[in-house]
N, C-alpha and C positions, 0 to 999 in steps of 0.2 A: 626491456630487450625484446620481448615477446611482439609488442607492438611494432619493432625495426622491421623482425621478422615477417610481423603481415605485412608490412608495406613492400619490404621485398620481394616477398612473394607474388605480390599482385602483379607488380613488377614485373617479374620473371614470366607470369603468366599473361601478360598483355603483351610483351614482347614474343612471346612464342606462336599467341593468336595473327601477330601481323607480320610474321614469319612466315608461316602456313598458308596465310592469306596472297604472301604477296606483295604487300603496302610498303614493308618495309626491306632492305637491303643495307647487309652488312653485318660483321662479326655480332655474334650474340653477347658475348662480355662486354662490347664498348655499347653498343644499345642498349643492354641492363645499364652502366654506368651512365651514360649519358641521360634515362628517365631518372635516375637514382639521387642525378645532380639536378635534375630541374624541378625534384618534387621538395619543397618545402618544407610539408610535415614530416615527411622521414627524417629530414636533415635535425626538425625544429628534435623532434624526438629520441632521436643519435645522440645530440650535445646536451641535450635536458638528464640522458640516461649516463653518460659520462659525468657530467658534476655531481648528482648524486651520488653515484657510485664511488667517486672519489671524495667528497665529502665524507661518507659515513664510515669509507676505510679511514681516513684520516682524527676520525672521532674515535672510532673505536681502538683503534693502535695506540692512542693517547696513553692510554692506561688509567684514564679517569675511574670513579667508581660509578655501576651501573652505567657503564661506558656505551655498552649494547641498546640499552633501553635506548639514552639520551639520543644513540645514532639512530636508531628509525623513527625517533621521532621529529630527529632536524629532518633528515631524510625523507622526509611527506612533506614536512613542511616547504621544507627547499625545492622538491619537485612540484609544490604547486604553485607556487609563486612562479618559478620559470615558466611552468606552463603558461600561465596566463601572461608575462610580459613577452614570453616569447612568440606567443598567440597573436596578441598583440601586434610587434613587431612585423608578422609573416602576414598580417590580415586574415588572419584563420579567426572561423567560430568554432568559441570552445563552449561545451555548454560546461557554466558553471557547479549545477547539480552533481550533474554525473562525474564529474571531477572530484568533487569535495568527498563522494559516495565512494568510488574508486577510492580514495587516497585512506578514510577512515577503515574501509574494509581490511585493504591493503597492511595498514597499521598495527589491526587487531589480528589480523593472520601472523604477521612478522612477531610479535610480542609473545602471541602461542608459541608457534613455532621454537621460538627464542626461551621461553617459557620452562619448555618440556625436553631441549636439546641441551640448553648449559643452564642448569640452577647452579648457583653459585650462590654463598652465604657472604656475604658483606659483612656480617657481623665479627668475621673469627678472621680478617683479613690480617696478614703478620708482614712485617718489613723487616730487612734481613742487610748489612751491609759488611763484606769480606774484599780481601786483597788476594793480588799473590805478588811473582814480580813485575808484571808488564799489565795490570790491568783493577782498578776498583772494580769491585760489582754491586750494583743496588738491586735486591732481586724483593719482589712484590708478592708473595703467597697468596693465594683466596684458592680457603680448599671450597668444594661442593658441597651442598647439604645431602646429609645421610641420615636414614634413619636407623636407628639403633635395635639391634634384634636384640631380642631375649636370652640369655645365656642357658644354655639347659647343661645341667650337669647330669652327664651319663655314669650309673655307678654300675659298675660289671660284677654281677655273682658268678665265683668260679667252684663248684661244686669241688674239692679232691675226685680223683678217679678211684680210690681205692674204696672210699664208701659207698659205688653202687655196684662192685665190683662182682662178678658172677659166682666165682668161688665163694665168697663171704655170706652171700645167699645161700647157696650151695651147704654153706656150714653151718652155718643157722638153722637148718631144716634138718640136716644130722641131728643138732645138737638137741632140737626140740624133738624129733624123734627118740634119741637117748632118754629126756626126761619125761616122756609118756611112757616108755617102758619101765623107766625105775614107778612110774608111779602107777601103771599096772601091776607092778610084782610086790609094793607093798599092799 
């Protein structure tokens, strides 16, 4: 899509230069549409970015397992085959390098991405199937992978308030007071 957008853009900005200039004459929307319609790559790259995009939603909605991965990776692949027969097709040079280089980058970007956004454990995947009266449901669980914290068990000491209580100090020191004097007097 990024690519649509420069081509558009150029677009837009070569029509604004023969605008300015002079050269050309008439609405600005129908001269953007009208270079838009006679350039080829944009077009080849519109419909190359449409099947993919529909392809890999249609992979992915499957509800296959690893449904994700499998889609970016038809999804490279499908966009570079189109490339090149649509290349092909248009009489456009595609240099094949930078293509293949693009598409692998492209792949390992999406599979991070992908990676670090949905972890999903395939392993603990559970199938579930219920009624009611107007409908089956076949419903497909895949929980995420989690990691498991350590349980700490918090034990709370709660002292009584009455044994540090001020008075009982207080009494204590009478009391020890009292038996220093009995033990003065004998």
């Amino acid at each position: 899509m990024g690519t649509v957008i420069y081509y558009l853009s150029n677009i837009l900005q070569q029509t604004m230069n023969q605008l300015a200039s002079g050269s050309a004459h008439g609405k600005v929307y129908s001269l953007i549409a009208a270079r838009a319609i006679d350039n080829k790559d944009l077009l080849l790259y519109f419909v190359v970015f449409c099947l993919v995009t529909a392809l890999v939603t249609a992979i992915r909605k499957r509800g296959a397992a690893h449904g994700w991965n499998i889609s970016i990776l038809a999804g490279g692949v499908v966009y570079l085959i189109c490339m090149f027969i649509g290349g092909y097709l248009v009489n456009n040079e595609i240099n094949i390098t930078s293509q293949i280089g693009t598409i692998i980058g492209s792949i390992a970007i999406a599979l991070i991405i992908q990676f670090l956004y949905n972890v999903i454990d395939y392993t603990r995947e559970e199938t579930f199937e219920f009624e009611d009266e107007e409908y089956y449901y076949y419903v497909r669980a895949i929980p995420k992978v989690t990691v498991e914290e350590e349980e700490f068990n918090v034990t709370q000491i709660t002292v009584p308030s009455h044994r540090f209580s001020l008075k009982r100090k207080e009494h204590k020191q009478e009391h020890k007071e009292q038996d220093k004097e009995k033990g003065e007097e004998i």
